[in-house]
Structures are given as C-alpha cells and as structure tokens.
N, C-alpha and C positions, 0 to 999 in steps of 0.2 A: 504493500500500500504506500509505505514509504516511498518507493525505490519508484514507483511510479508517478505521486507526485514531482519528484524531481527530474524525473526527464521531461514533464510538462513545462514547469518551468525552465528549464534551458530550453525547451525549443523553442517557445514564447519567445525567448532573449535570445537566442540565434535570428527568430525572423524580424525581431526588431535591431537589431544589425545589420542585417541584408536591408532593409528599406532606409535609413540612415546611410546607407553609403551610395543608395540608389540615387540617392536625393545631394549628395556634397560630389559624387565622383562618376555623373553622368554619360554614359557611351552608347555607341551605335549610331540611330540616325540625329538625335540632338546632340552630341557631339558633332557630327558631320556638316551639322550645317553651318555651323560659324567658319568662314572662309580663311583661309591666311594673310596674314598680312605681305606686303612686299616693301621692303625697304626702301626709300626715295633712293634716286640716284643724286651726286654729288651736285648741290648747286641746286637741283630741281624736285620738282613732286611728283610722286607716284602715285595710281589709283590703286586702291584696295583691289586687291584679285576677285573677281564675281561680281563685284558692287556694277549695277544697271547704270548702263550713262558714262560710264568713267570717262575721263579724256586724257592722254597723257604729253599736257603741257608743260614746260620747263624752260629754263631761264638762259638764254643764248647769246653770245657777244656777235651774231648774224642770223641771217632769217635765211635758213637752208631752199634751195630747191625744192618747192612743190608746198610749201607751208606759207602760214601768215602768222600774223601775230596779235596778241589780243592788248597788250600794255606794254609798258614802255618803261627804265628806269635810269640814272646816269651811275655810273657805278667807276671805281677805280680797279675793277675786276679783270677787266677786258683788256692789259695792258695795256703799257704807256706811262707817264707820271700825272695825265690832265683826265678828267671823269672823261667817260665814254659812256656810249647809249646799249643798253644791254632789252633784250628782248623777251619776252613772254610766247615764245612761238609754241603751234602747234600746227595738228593737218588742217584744213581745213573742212566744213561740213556744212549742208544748207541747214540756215536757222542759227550760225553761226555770227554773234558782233564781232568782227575782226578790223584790224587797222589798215588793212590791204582787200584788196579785190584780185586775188589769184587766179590764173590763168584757168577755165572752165569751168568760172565763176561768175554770176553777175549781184548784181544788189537789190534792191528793194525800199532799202530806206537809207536817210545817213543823220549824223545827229553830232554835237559838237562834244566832247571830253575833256579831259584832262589826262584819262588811261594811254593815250596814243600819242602827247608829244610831251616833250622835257621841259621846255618851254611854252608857256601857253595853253589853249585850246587847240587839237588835232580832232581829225575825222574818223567817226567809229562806222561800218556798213553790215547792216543785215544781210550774211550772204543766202545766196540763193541758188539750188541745182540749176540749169535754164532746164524751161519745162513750156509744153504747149500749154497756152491757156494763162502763164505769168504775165501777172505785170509788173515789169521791171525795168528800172532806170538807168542800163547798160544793154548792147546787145551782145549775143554770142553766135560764133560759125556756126550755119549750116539752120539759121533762124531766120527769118523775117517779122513782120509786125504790120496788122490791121489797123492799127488804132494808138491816138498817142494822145497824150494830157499832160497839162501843166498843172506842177504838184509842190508845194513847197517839203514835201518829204524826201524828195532825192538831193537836198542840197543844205547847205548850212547858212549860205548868205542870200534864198531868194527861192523866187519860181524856175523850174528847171521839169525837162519833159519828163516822160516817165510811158512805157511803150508797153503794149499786149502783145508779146512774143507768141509766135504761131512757128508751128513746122511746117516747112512749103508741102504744098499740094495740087499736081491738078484743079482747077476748080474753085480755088481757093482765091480772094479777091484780096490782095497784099495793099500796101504801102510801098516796097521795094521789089525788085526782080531779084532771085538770090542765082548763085550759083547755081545752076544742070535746069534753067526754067528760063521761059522766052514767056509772053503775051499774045492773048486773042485777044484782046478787047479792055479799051479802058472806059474810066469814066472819072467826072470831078465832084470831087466829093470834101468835107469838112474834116472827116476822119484822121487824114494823116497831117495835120498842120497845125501846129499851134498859136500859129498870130491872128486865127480867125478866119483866113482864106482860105480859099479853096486850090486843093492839090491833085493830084493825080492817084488813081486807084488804077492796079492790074489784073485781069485774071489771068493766073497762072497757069502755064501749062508745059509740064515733064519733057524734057529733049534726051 
C-alpha cells in the first residue's frame, strides 16, 4: 500500500517535470520558427533571414552599376582628408523612393528632401516598373503614350507633363510613332499636348 503510494507520487513529479521543461526549453516546430539572425556586413545593414520585405541596403563610397540610392551622407570614410558623399545604395524596385531614376526605370512622382543631397534640398522619385496602362513622368524603350497632362507631381519647382504609357499596337491611336510601326491614319486631337492645342494622333500599324 505503501510502496504504491509512492510510485504515484513520483510519477505525478516526473510528469510535472516533463511539462516545466516543455514550457522553459521549447522544440520542434516552435523552435523552428524563429529564423536566424545574419550578421550586418561591415559599414552596412543586413535583413533578418525570412523577415517578408527585407531589402538589403548598405552604405557605399559609389553607386555600383544597376543600383540607386535612397540617402545620402558626407563622411570622412571614403578617403581623402576632406568629407566625401557616401551612399545608401540598393537595387532598385517599382514603388521604390530613390534619389536616381535607373536605367529601366521611370517615375511617377518627385518630391523635394533633404535624404538625397548634402547640401540643401535634392530630388526623391517614386520609381516605377514601365507598365501598359502607367502614368508616368518619364518615358521608357519600346513604349509610347496616348495621353499627356500637366501635373505638378513630377516636378519640384512647377507644372511638368506626366504621360499614359501604352505598349504599341496595331490599332492603337498613339501620340508618337515608336520603333517597328508606320501610320494609317491621323487625326488632331487635344490629347497629346499640353499648352492647350491641338496635336497630332496616329494609328498604329506593325511593319
């Protein structure tokens, strides 16, 4: 009778052990899911390994090929004995504010800072994939454009155009002739001009 109570109580206190350590030394899939960390690199910042979004900007004495930059700082970093302008670069991505407008890039908006020059106010731009159907304040190869408006969102000191990027087509009544396309047929139209007169409309058509 004895000898039986006390193996109850020890299992009791064995299974309240097992659940105490279940609870301070967690494993399997709740361990797994906290991701690792990764070290920044020298100078720059790293994104957390899995973290949604991450970007991996870092801080450059040049703005490499194929990048832009998001801010700007003077640093004595970058060689020399006089500050120098040191950089915040990364890739770029549409939906991206960057300080450049990079090569198969256009923009959308621009707005004035302080992040983009050492002195002063510089120019920040909403970039933007070019895509059928944008409107955007720069063009890109292999686009045309129906329609244009004066916007004071593409500029910092005023009104400035701002363009409905289209992919040519067949059939398609442009503003411009692009590249591999000739015209049937124009017409005068309000569309492509912004001082109020009347311009010139194409339809397009594939050579």
């Amino acid at each position: 009778m004895i000898r039986s109570r006390v193996r109850t109580v020890l299992s009791g206190a064995g299974t309240a052990a097992a659940l105490l350590a279940a609870v301070l030394f967690p494993t399997g899939a709740a361990a797994a899911a906290a991701p690792p960390e990764r070290p920044a690199a020298d100078g720059g910042t790293a994104a957390v390994a899995g973290s949604a979004g991450a970007t991996s900007a870092f801080w450059s004495c040049s703005v490499p090929p194929g990048y832009t930059y998001t801010q700007v700082e003077r640093t004595l970093s970058c060689g020399g004995t006089d500050f120098r302008t040191r950089y915040l670069v990364q890739p770029p991505a549409d939906g991206l504010m960057a300080c450049s407008v990079p090569s198969g890039f256009v923009y959308s908006q621009a707005e004035s800072t302080l992040a983009c020059a050492t002195t002063g106010f510089g120019v920040r731009y909403l970039l933007r994939a070019p895509a059928d159907g944008l409107w955007a304040c720069s063009s890109a190869p292999g686009f045309t454009y129906t329609s244009v408006e004066r916007t004071l969102a593409c500029s910092t000191t005023g009104f400035s155009p701002r363009y409905l990027m289209r992919k040519p087509a067949t059939g398609l009544w442009a503003c411009t002739i692009p590249s591999g396309f000739t015209y049937t047929r124009t017409e005068s139209t309000l569309d492509c001009s912004t001082s109020g007169g009347f311009s010139t409309k194409y339809l397009l058509r594939a050579f």
